[in-house]
C-alpha positions in Angstrom: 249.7 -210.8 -234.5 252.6 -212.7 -235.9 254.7 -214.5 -233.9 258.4 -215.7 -234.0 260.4 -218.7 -232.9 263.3 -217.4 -232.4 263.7 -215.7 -228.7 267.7 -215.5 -228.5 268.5 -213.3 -231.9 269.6 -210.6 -229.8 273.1 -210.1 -230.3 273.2 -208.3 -226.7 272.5 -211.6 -224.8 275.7 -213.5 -226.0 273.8 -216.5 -227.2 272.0 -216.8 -223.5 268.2 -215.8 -223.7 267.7 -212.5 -222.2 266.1 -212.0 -218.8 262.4 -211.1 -219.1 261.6 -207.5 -217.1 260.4 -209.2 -214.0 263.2 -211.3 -214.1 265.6 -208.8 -214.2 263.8 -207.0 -211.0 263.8 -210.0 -209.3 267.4 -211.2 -209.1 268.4 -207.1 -208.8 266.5 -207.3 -205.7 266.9 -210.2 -204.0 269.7 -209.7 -202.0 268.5 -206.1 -200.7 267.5 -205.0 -197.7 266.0 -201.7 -196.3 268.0 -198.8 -195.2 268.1 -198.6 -191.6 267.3 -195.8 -189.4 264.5 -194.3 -188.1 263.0 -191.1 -186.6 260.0 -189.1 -184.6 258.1 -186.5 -186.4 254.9 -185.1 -186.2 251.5 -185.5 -187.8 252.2 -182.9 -189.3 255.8 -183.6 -190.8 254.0 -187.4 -191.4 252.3 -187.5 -194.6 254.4 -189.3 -197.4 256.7 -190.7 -194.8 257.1 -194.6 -194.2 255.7 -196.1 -191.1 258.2 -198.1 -188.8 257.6 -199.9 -185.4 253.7 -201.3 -184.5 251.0 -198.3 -182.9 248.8 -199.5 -180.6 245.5 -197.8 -180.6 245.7 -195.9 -176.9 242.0 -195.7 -177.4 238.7 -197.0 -178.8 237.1 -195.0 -181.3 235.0 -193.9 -180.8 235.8 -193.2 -177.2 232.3 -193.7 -176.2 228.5 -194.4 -176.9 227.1 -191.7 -179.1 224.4 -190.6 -181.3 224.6 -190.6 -185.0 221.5 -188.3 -185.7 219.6 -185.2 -184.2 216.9 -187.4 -182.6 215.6 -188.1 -179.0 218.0 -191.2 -176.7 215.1 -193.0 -175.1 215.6 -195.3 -172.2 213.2 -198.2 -172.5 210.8 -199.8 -170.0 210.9 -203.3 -169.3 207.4 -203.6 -171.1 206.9 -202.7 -174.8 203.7 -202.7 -175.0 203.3 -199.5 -172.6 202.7 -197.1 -175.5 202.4 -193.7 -172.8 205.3 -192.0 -174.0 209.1 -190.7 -173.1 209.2 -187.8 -170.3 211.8 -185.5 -171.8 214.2 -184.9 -168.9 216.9 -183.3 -170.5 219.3 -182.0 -173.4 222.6 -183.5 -174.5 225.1 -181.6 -177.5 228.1 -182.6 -178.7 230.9 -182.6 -176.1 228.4 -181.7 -173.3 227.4 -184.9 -171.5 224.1 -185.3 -169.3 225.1 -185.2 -166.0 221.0 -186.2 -164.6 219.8 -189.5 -163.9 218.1 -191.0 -166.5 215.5 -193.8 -166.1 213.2 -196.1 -167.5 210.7 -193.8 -169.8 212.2 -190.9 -169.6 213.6 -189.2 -173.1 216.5 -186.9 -174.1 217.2 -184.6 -176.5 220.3 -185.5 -178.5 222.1 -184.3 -181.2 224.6 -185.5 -183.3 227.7 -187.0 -181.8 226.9 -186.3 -178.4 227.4 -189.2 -175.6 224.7 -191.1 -175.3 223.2 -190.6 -171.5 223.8 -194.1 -169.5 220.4 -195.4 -169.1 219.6 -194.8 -172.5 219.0 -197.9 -175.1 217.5 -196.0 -178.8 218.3 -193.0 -180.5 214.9 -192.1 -182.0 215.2 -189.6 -185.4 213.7 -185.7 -184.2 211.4 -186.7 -187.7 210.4 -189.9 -186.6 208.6 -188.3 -183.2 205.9 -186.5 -181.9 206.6 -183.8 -178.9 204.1 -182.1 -176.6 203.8 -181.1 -173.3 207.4 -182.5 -172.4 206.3 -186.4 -173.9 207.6 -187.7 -176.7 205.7 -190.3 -178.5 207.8 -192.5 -181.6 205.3 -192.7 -184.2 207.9 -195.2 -185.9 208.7 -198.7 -184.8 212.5 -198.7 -183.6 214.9 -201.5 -181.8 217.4 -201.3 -179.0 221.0 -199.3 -180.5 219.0 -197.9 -183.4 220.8 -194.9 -184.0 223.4 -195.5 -181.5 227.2 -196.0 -182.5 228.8 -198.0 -179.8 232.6 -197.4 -178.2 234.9 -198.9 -179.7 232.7 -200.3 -183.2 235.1 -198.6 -185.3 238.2 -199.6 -183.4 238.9 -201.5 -180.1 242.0 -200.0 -178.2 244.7 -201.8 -178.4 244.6 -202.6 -181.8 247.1 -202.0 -184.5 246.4 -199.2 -186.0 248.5 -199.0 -189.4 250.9 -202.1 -191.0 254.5 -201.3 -190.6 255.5 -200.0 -194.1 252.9 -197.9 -194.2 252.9 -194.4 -196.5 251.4 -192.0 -194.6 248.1 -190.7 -196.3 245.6 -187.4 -195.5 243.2 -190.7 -194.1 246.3 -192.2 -191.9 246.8 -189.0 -190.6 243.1 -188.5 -189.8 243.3 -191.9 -188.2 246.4 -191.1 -185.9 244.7 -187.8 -185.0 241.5 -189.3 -184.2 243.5 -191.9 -182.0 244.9 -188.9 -180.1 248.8 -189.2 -181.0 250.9 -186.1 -182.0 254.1 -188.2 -183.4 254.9 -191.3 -185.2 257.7 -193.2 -185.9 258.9 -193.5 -189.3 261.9 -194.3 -191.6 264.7 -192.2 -192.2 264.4 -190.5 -195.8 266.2 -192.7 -198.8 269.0 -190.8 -199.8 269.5 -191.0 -203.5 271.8 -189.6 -206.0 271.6 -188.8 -209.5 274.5 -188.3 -211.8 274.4 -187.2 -216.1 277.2 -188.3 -217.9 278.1 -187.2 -220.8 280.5 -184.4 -222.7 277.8 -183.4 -224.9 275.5 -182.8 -222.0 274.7 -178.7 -221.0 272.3 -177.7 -217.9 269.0 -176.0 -219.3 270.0 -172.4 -219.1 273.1 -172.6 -220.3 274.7 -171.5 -224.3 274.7 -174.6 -226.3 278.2 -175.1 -228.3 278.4 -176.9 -231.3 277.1 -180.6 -230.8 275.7 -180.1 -227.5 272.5 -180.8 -226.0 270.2 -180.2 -223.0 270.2 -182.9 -220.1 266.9 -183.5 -219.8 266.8 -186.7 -218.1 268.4 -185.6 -214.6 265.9 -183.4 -214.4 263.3 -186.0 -214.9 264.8 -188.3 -212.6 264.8 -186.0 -209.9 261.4 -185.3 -210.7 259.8 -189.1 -210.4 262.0 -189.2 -207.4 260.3 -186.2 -205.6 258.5 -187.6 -202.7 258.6 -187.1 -198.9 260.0 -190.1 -198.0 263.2 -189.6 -200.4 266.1 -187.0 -199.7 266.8 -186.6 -203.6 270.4 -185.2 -204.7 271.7 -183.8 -208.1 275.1 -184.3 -208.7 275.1 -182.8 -211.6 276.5 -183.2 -215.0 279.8 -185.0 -215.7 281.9 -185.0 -218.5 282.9 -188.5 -220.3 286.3 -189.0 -218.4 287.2 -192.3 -216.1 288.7 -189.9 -213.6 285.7 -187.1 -213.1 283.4 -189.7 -213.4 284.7 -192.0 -210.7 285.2 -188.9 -208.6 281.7 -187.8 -208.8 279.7 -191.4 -208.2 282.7 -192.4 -205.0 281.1 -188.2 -203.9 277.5 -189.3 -204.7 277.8 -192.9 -202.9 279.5 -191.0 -199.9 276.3 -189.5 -198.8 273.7 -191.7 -200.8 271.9 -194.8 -200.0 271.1 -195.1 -204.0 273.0 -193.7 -207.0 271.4 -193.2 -210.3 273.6 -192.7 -213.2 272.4 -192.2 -216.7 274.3 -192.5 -219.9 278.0 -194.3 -220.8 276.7 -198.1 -219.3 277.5 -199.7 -222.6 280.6 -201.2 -223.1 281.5 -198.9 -226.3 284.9 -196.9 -226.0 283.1 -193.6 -225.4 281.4 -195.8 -222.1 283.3 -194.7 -218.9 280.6 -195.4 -215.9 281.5 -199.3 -215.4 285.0 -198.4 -215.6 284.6 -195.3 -213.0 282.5 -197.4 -210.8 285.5 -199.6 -210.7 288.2 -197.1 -210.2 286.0 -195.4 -207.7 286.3 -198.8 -205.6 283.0 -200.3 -206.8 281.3 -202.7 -209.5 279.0 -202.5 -211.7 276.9 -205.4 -213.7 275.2 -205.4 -216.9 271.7 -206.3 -216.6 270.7 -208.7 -219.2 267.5 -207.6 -220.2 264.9 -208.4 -222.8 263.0 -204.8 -223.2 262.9 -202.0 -225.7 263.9 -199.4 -224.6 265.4 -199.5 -221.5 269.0 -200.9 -222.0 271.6 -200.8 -221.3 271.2 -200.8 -217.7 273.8 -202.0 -214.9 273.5 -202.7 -211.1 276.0 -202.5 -208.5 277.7 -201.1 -205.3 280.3 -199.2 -204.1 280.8 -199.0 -200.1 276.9 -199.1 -198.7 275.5 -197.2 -201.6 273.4 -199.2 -204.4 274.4 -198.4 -208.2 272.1 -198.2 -210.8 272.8 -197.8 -214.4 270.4 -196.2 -216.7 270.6 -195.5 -220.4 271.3 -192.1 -221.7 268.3 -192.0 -224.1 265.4 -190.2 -222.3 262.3 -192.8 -223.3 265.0 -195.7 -222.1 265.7 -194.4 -218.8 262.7 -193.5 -218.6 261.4 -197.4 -219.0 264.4 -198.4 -217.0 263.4 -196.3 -214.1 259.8 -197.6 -214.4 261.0 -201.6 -214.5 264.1 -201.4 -212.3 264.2 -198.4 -210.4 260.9 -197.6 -208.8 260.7 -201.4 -207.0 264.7 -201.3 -206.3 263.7 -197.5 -204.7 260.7 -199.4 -202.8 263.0 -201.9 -201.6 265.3 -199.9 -200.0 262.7 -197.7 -198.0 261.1 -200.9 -196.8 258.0 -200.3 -198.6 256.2 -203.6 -200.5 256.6 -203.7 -203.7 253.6 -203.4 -205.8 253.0 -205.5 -208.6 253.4 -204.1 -211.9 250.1 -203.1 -213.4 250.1 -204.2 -216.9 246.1 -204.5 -218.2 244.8 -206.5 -220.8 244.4 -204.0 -223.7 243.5 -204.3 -227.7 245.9 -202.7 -230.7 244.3 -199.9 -232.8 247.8 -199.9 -235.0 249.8 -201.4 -237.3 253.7 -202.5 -236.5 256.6 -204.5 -237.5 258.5 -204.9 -234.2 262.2 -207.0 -233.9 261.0 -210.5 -231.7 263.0 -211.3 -228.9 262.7 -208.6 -226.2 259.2 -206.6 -224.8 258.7 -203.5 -226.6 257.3 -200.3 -224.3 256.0 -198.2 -226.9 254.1 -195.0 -225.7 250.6 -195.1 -226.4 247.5 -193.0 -225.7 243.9 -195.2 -225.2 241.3 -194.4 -228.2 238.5 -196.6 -226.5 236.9 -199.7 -224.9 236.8 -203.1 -226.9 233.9 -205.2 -226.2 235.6 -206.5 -222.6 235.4 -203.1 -221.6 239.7 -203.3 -221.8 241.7 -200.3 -223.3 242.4 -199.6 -226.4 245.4 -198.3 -227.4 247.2 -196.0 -230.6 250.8 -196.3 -230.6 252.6 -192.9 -230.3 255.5 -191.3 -232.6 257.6 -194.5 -234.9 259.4 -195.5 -231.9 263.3 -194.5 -231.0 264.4 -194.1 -227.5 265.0 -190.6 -228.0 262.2 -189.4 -229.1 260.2 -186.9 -225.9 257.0 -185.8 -227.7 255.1 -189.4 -228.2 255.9 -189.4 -224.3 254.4 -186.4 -223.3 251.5 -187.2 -225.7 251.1 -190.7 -224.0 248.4 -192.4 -221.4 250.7 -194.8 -220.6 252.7 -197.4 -222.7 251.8 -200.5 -224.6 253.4 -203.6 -224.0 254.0 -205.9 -226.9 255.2 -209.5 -225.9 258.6 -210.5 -226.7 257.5 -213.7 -229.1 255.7 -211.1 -231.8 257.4 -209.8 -235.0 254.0 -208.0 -236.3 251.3 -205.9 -234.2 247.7 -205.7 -236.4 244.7 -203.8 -235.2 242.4 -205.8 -233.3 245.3 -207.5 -231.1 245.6 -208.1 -228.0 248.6 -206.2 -226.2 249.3 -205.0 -223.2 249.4 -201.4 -221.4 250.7 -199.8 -218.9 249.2 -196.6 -217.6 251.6 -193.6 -217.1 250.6 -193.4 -213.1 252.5 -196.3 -212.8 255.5 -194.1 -212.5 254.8 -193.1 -208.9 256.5 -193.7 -206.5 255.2 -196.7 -203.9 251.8 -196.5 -205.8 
């Protein structure tokens, strides 16, 4: 791998060295808070949503003493070494206690999950016994609360249940069922926006004219945005005009927490999104970062509603999304923010790459290296346009900023393509 000296060639950073990906996330998001706003639903409205407010466990769980096998509850005399056997007194199932007194000697029949009879000190397994004549005789050594799960083991009540920020899972949900609740509280949904600009731009579906093309990335948007905790809404496609433009976003930001534009964030003269966010009342900042692809991008705000600026190229908003959008999204629903999961992986290809910002190059993984690490094929000869080395891809490799030449054998990074969910 050949490295270069010289970090600040981009023409892009006006002389200032770029911000690195994290960088850029970081000072995007450190002035934002979570939307505000909460609501009731219930357990079956839950999953996806974001937990707000501490729950209590009402209960312990288990709510009482019970036995974890098909066996016999003995109750022990105060002597071990009587060896006589248990006199079986009675039968206990699941969600039929033993109403009978039970005492020192005497032996139950017990199944799994049913309340172990007061009295009772073992839980002997039904193989690990010997029954006649109503006595049972162990024919295995066994201790006091063999067998026995105790109330409250798996959770005292009063305890918190689930960390506010929570997204609800199928085993959260089993957890607030088991804890006998019907509703939680959780965050109102994010409501985001997303906007295509761009003359050239037709809806799938529609006749192509002369020099037109298919939007393809508001429909991806919307898709990575798809989630339960997120009121998604598409605004559709506008035309490259200051007015229409400014029209749209000061509509979007109306009823949005979040808009997402794509496309005309440069400052070219065919460009009109900074200048419509502006007109519309709002601003909008270039983001200085250091990646390929994935600029231009912009931030900003108009009234309450965030703005965020993605490239019009699908692979670049695509990477944009990934480094920007998905913790500026997480942010705002009050959800932490995960780290981002680039692994240690080893080149299997060849490249000459421009130094001075981190390349995303799609990527599928070939192997293991002798670490065990993946690794990984470069995809397609690069280009922000280009959709099939995407849908070919595992996930993208990351080649460091500081490297003019990739040779098999190198160490790189990767990036798996999960890492596109939302809040994973």
């Amino acid at each position: 791998m050949t490295r270069s000296d010289n970090l600040d060639a981009d023409v892009c950073s006006d002389a200032k060295r770029l911000l690195t990906p994290a960088a850029a996330a970081t000072r995007v998001l450190e002035k934002l808070v979570r939307v505000a706003g909460v609501e009731a639903v219930s357990l079956g409205r839950a999953r996806g949503r974001i937990l707000r407010g501490p729950i209590a466990a009402p209960r312990s769980l288990p709510p009482f003493d019970h036995s974890a096998v098909d066996g016999y509850a003995l109750a022990l005399r105060a002597s071990a070494d009587d060896d006589t056997g248990f006199r079986l007194v009675g039968r206990v199932a699941a969600g039929q206690p033993m109403c009978g007194e039970v005492r020192p000697g005497d032996a139950v029949r017990i199944f799994t999950g049913a309340a172990v009879p007061a009295g009772c000190d073992v839980v002997v397994m039904q193989e690990h016994v010997d029954v006649s004549d109503g006595v049972v005789m162990p024919c295995r050594c066994y201790r006091a609360g063999d067998n026995i799960r105790l109330a409250g083991e798996d959770l005292p009540a009063g305890t918190d249940l689930l960390p506010e920020g929570t997204v609800i899972d199928p085993r959260h949900l089993a957890l607030l069922a088991a804890s006998g609740l019907s509703r939680v509280t959780v965050a109102r949904r994010l409501r985001v926006a997303v906007i295509s600009t761009g003359t050239e731009l037709r809806a799938p579906g529609e006749t192509l004219t002369e020099g037109a093309i298919y939007d393809s990335n508001r429909v991806m948007l919307l898709a990575l945005l798809d989630h339960p905790a997120i009121e998604t809404i598409d605004a559709g496609i506008v035309a490259d005009d200051t007015v229409g433009i400014a029209a749209a976003i000061r509509r979007a930001a109306a009823g949005a927490d979040l808009v997402i534009t794509s496309g005309g964030v440069s400052v070219g003269e065919e460009d009109f999104v900074r200048g419509s966010v502006e007109a519309a009342g709002g601003y909008l900042t270039p983001i200085k970062i250091g990646m390929k692809p994935g600029k231009p991008l912009a931030f900003g705000r108009i009234g309450d509603a965030c703005i965020l600026g993605l490239p019009g190229n699908p692979l670049a908003a695509l990477v944009g999304f990934m480094m920007i959008g998905l913790p500026l999204v997480s942010v705002l629903a009050g959800v932490p923010t995960a780290s981002f999961r680039e692994m240690r992986a080893t080149a299997s290809f060849a490249r000459r790459v421009t130094p001075g910002r981190v390349e995303f190059a799609p990527a599928c993984v070939t192997g293991r290296d002798a670490q065990g690490n993946p690794v990984v094929d470069a995809l397609g000869r690069g280009g922000s346009a280009r959709l099939m080395p995407l849908c070919s891809a595992d996930g993208f490799c990351v080649i460091p900023a500081d490297v003019e030449q990739v040779l098999p054998g190198d160490p790189v990074g990767y990036v798996p393509m999960d890492s596109l969910k939302l809040f994973g």
